[in-house]
The first five atom37 places (N, CA, C, CB, O) and aatype in JSON, in Angstrom:
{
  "aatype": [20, 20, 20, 20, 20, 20, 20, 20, 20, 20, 20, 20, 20, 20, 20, 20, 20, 20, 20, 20, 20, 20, 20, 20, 20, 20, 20, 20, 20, 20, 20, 20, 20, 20, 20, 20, 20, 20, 20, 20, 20, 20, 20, 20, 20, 20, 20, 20, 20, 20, 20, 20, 20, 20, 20, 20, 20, 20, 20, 20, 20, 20, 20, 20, 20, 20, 20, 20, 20, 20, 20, 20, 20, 20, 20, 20, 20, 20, 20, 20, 20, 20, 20],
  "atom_mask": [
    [1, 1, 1, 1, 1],
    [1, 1, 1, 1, 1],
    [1, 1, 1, 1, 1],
    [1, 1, 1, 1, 1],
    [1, 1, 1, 1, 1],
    [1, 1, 1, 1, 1],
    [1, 1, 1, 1, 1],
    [1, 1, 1, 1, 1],
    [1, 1, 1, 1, 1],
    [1, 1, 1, 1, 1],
    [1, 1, 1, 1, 1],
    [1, 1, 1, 1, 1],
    [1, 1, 1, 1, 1],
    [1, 1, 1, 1, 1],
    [1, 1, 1, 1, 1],
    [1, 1, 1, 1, 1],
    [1, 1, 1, 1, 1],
    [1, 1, 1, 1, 1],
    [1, 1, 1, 1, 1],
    [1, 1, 1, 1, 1],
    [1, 1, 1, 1, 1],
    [1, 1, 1, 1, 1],
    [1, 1, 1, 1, 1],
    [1, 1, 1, 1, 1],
    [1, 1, 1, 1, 1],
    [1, 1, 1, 1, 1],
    [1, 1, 1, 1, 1],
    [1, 1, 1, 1, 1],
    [1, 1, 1, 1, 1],
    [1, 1, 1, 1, 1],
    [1, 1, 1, 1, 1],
    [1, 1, 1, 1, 1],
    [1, 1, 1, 1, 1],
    [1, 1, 1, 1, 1],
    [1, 1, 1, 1, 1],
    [1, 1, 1, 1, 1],
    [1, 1, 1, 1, 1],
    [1, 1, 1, 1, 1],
    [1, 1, 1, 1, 1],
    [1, 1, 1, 1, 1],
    [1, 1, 1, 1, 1],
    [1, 1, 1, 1, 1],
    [1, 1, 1, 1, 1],
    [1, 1, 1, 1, 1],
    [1, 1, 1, 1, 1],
    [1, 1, 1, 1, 1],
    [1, 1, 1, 1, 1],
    [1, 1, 1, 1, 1],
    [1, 1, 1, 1, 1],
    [1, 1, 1, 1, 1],
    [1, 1, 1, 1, 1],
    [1, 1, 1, 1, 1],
    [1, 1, 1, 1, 1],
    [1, 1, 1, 1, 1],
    [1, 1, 1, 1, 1],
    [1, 1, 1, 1, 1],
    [1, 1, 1, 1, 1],
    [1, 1, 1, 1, 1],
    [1, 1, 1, 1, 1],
    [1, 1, 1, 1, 1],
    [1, 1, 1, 1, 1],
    [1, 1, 1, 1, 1],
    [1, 1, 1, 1, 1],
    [1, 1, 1, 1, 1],
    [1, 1, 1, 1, 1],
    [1, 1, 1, 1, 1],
    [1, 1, 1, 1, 1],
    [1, 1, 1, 1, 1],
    [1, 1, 1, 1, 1],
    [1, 1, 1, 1, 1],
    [1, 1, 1, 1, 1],
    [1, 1, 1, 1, 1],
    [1, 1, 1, 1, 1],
    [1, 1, 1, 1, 1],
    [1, 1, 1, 1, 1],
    [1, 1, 1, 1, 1],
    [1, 1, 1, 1, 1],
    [1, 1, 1, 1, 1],
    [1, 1, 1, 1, 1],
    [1, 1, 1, 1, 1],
    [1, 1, 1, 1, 1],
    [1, 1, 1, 1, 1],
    [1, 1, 1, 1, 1]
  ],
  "atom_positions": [
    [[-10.49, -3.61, -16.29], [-11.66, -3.21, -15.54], [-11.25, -2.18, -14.49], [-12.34, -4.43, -14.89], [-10.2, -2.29, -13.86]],
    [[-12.24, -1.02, -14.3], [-11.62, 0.11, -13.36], [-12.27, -0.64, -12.08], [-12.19, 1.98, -13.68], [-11.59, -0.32, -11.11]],
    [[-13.25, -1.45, -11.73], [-13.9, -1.22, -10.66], [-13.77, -2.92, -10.07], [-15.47, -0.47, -11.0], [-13.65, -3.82, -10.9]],
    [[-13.79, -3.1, -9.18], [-13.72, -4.54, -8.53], [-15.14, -4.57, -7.6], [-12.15, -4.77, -7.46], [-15.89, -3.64, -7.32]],
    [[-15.22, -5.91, -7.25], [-16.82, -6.0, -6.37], [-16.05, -6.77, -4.99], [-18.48, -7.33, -7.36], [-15.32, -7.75, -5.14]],
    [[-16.34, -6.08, -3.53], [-16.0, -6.14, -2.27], [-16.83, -6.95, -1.7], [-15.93, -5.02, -1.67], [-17.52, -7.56, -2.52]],
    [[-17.04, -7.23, -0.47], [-18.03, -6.92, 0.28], [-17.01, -6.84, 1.56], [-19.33, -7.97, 0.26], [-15.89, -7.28, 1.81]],
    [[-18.38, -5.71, 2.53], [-18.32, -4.56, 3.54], [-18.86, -5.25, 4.96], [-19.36, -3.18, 3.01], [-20.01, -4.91, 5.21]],
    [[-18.48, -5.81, 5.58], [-19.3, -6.08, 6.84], [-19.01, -4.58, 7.83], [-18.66, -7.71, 7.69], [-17.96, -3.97, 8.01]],
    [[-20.51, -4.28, 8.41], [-20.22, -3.09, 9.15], [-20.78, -3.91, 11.07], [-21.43, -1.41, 8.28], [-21.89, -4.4, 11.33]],
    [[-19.77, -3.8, 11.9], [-20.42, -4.65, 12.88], [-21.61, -3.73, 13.52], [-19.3, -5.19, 14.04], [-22.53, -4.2, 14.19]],
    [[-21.49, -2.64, 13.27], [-21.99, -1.63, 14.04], [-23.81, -2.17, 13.81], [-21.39, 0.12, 13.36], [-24.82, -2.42, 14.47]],
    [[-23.36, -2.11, 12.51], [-25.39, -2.54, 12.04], [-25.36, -3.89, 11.73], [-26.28, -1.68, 10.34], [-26.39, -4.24, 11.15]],
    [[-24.5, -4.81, 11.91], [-24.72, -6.27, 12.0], [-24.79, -6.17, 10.74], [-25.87, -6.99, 12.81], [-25.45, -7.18, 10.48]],
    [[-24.51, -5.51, 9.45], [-25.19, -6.03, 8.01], [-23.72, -6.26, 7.22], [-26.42, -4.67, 7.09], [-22.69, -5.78, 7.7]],
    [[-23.7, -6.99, 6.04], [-23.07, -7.21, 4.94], [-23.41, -6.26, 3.8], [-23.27, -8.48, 4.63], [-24.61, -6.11, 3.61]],
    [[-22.33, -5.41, 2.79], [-22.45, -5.03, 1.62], [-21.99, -5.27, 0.54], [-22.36, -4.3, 1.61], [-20.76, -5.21, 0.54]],
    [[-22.52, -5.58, -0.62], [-21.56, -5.65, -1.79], [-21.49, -4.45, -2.35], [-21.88, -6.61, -2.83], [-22.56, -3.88, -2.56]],
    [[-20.3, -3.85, -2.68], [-20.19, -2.71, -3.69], [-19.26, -2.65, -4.71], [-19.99, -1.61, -3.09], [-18.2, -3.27, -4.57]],
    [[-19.46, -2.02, -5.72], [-18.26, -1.96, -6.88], [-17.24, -0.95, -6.17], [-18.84, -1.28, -8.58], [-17.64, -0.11, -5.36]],
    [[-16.47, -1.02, -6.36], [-15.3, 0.16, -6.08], [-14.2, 0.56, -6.89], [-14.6, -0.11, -5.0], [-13.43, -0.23, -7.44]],
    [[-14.14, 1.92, -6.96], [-12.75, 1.92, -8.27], [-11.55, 1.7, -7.83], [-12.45, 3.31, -9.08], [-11.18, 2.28, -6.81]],
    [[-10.65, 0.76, -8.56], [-9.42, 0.33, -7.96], [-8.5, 1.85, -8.18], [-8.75, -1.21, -8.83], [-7.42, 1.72, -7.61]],
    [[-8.58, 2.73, -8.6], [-7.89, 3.9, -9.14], [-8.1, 4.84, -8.04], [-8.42, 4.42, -10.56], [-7.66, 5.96, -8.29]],
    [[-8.7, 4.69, -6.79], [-8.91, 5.79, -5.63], [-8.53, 5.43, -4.31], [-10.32, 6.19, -5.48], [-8.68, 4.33, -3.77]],
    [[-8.06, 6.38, -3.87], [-7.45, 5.87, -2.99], [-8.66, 5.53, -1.67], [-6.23, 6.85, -2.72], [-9.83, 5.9, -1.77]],
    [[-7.95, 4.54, -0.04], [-8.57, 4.15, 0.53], [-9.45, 4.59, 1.49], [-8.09, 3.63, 0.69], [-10.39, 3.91, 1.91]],
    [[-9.05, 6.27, 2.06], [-9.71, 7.72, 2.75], [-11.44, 7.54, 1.52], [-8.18, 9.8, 2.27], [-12.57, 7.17, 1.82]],
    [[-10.93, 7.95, 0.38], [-11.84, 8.42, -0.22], [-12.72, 7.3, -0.33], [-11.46, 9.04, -1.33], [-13.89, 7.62, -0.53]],
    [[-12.46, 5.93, -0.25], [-13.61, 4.49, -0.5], [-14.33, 4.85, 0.39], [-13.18, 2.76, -0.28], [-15.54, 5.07, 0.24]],
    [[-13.43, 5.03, 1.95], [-14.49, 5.31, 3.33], [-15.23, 5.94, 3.59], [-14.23, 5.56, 4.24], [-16.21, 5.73, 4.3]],
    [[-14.77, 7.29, 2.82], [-15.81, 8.2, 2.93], [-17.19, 8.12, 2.03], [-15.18, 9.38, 2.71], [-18.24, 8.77, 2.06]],
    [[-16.82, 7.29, 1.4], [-17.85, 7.38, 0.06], [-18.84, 5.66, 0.76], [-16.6, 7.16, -2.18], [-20.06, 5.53, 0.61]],
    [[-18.23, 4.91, 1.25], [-19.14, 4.11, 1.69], [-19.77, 4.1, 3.13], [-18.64, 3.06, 1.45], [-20.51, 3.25, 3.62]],
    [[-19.15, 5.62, 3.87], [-20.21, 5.8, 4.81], [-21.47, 6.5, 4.22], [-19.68, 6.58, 5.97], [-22.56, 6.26, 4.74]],
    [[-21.39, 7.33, 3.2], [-22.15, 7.77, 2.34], [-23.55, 7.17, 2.27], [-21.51, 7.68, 1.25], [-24.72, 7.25, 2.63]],
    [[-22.56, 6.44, 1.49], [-23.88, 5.0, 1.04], [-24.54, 4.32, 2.01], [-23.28, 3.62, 0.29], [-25.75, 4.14, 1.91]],
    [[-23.83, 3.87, 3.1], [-24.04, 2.71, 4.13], [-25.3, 4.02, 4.96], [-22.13, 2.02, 5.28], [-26.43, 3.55, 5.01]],
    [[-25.19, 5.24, 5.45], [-25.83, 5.63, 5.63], [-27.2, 6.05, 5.54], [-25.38, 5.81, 5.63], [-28.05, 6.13, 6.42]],
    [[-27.31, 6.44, 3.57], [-28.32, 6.46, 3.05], [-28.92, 5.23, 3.19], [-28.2, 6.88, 1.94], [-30.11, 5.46, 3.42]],
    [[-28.7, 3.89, 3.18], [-29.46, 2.69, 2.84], [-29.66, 1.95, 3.96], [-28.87, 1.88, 1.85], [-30.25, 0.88, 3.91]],
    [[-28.94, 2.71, 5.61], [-30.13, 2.06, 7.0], [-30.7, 3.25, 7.47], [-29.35, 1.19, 8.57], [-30.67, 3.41, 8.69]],
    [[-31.38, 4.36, 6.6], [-31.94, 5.25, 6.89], [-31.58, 5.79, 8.16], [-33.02, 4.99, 6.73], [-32.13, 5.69, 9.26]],
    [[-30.32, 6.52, 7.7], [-29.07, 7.55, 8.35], [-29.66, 6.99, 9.61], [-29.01, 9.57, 8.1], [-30.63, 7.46, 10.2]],
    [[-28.51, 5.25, 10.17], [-28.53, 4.75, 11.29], [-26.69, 4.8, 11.2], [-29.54, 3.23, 11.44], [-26.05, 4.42, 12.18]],
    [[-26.27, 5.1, 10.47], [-24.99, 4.75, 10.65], [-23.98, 6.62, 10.1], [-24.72, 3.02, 9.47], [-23.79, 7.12, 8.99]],
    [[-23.54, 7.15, 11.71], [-22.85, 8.18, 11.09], [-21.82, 7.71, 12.23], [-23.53, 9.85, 10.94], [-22.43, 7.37, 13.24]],
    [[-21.08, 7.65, 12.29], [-19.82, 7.64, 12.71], [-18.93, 8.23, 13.52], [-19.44, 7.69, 12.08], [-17.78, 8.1, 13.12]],
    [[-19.04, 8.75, 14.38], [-17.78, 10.24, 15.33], [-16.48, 10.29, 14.89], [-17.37, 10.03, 17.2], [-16.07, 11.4, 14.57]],
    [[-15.66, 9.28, 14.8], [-14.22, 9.61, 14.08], [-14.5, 8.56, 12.64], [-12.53, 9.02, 15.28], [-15.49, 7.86, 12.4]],
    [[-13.55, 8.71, 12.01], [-13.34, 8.34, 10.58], [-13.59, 6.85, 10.53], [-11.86, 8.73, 10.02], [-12.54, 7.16, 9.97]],
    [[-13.92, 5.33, 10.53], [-13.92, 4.58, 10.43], [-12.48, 3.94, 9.73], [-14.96, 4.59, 10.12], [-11.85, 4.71, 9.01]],
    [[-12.11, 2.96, 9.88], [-10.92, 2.06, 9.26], [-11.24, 0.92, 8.41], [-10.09, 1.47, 10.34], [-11.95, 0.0, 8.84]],
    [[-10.69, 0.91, 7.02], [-11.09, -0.71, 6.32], [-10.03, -1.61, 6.5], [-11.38, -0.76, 4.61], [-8.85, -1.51, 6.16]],
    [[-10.75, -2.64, 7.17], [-9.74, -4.01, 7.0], [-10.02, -4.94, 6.65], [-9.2, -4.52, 7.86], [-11.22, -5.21, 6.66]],
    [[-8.98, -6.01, 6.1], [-9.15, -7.27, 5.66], [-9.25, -8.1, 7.0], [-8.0, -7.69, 4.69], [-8.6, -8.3, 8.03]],
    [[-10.84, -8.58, 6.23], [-11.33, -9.51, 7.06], [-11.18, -10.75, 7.69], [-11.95, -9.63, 6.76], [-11.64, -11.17, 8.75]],
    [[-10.03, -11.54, 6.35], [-9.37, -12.39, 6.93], [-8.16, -12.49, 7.38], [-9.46, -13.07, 6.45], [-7.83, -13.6, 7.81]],
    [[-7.1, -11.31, 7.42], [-6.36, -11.06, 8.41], [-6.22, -9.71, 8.9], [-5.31, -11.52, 8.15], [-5.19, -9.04, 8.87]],
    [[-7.42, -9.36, 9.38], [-7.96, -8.18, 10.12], [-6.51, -6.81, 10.68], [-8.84, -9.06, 11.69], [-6.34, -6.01, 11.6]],
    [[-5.69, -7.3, 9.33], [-5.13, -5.94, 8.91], [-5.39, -4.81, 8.43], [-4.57, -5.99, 8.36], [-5.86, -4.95, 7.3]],
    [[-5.27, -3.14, 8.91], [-5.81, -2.47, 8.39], [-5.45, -1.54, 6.54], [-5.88, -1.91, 9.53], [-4.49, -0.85, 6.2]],
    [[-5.95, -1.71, 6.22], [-5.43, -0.73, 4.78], [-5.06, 0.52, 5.08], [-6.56, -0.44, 3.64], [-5.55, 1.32, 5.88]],
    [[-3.88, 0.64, 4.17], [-3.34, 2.57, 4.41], [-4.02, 3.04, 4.05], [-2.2, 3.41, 3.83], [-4.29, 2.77, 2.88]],
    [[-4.45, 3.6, 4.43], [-5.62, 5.04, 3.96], [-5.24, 5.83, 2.57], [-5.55, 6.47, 5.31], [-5.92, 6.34, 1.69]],
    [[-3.63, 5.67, 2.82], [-3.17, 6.79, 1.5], [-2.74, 6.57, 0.5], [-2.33, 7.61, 1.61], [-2.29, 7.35, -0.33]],
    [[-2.88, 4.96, 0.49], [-2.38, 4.12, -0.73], [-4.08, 3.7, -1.73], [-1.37, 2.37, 0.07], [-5.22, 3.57, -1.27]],
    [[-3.68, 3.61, -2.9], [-5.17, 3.28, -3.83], [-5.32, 1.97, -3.07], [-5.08, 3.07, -5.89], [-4.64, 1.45, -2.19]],
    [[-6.79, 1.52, -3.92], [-7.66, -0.01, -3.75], [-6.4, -0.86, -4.56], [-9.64, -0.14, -4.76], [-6.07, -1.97, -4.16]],
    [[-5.85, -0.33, -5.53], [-4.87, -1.4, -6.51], [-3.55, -1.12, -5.51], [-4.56, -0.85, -8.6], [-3.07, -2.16, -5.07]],
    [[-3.12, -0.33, -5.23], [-2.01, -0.81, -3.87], [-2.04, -1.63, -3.19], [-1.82, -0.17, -2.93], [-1.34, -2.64, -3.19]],
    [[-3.17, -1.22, -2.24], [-3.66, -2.41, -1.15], [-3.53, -3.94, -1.76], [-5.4, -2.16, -0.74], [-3.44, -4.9, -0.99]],
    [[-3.52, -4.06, -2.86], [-3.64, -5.19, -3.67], [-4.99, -6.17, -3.03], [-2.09, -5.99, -3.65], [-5.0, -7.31, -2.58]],
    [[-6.41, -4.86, -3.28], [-7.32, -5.44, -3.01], [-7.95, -6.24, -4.36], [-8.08, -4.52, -2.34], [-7.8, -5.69, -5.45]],
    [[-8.47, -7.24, -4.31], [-9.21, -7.46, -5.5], [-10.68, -8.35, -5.45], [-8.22, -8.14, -6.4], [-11.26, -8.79, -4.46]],
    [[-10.99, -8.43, -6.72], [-12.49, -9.44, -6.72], [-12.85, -10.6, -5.54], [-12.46, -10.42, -8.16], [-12.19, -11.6, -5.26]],
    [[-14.15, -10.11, -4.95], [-14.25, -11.21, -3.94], [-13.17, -10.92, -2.53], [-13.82, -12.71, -4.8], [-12.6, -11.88, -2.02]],
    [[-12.95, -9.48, -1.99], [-12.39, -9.35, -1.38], [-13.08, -9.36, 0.19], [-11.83, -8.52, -1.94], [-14.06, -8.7, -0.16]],
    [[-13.21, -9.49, 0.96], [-14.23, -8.88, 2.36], [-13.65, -8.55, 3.11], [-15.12, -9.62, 3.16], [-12.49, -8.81, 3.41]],
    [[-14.61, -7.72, 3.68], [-13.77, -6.31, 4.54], [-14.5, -5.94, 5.73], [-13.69, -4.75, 3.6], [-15.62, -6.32, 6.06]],
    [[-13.59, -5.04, 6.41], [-14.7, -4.89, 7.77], [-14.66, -3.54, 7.96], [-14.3, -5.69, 9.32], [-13.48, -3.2, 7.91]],
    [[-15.71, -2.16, 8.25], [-15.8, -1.54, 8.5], [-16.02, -0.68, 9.74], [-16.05, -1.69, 7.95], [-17.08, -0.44, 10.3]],
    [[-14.43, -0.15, 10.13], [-14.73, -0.32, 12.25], [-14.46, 1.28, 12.47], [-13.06, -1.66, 13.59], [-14.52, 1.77, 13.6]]
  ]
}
């Protein structure tokens, strides 16, 4: 399977996301692509001033940015926080 299912807590908008994500890209490009999204869907409430960081939620370590989703050794049922 190329794609795994996350979910995104963003504290900023208090909300939870589930998204598919391709394990084959790296972790810059997830962020950018789920401010994307996260934007379009609280009707552009969420833009950001510097780059945001993904971390694991349950040990609120951050992911390298320059390593893929399959580096990170993220997988199914993963949750994350978007800061």
């Amino acid at each position: 399977m190329n794609k795994i299912l996350v979910n995104v807590y963003v504290p900023s908008l208090e909300e939870n996301y589930d998204f598919w994500i391709p394990i084959n890209k790296k972790i810059y490009k997830i962020i950018l692509l789920l401010i994307k999204i996260i934007n379009e869907s609280s009707d552009d409430f969420y833009r950001p001033n510097v780059m945001p960081l993904l971390y694991d939620k349950l040990t609120a370590q951050p992911y390298d940015i320059n390593l893929t989703v399959k580096d990170n050794q993220i997988g199914n049922g993963t949750q994350m926080i978007l800061i």
